[in-house]
C-alpha positions as CSV (number, residue, x, y, z in Angstrom):
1,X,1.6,6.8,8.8
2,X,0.7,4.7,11.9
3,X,-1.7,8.1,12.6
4,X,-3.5,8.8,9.4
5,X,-3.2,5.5,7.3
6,X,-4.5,5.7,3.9
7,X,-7.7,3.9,4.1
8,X,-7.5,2.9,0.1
9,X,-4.4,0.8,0.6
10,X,-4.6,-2.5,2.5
11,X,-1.2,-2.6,4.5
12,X,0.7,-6.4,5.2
13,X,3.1,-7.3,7.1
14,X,5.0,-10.2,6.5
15,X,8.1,-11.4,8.9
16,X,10.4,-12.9,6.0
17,X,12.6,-15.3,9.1
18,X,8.9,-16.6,10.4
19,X,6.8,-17.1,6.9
20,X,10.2,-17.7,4.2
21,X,7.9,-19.5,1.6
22,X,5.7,-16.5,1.6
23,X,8.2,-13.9,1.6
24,X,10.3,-16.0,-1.2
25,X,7.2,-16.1,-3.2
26,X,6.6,-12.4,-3.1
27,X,10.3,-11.7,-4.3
28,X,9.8,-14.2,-7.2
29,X,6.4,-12.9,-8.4
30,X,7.5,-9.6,-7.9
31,X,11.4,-9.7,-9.2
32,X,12.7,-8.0,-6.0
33,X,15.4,-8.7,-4.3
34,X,15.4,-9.0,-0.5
35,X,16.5,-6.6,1.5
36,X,16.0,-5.6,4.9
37,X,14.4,-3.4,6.5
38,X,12.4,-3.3,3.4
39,X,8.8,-2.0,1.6
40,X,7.5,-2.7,-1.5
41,X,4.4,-1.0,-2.8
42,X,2.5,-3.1,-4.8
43,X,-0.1,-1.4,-7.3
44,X,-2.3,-3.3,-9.7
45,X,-0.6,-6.7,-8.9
46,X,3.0,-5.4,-10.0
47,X,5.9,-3.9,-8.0
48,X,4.9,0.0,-7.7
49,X,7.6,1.4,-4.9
50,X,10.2,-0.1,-3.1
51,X,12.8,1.1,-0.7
52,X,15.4,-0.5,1.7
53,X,17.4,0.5,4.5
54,X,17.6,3.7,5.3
55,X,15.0,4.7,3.0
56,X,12.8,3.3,4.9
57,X,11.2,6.6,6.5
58,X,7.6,7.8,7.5
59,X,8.5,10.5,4.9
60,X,9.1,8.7,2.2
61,X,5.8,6.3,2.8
62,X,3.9,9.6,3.3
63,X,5.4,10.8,0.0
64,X,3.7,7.6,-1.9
65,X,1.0,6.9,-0.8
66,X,-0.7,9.8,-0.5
């Protein structure tokens, strides 16, 4: 992914220890859970994808989003 991005998704990291409020904001607009390692996809405002852990993967982002 860190390659050949796709260019029509914005990507955002956000450290949940250093920004809580933000990341406890995303899990309550979203209705996620918080996990970690963790991705969520999110696709017309609303929770598209997520995966946790182990799922975590170049594959499975690859598999997504493009």
């Amino acid at each position: 992914m860190q390659d050949d991005p796709n260019r029509e998704v914005d990507y955002v990291l956000v450290k949940v220890i250093e920004s809580r409020p933000v990341s406890n904001r995303i899990a309550e607009d979203l209705g996620v859970k918080h996990e970690s390692p963790q991705i969520i996809y999110v696709k017309d405002r609303a929770k598209y994808w997520t995966a946790s852990h182990s799922a975590v993967t170049s594959a499975h982002m690859a598999a997504v989003l493009n």
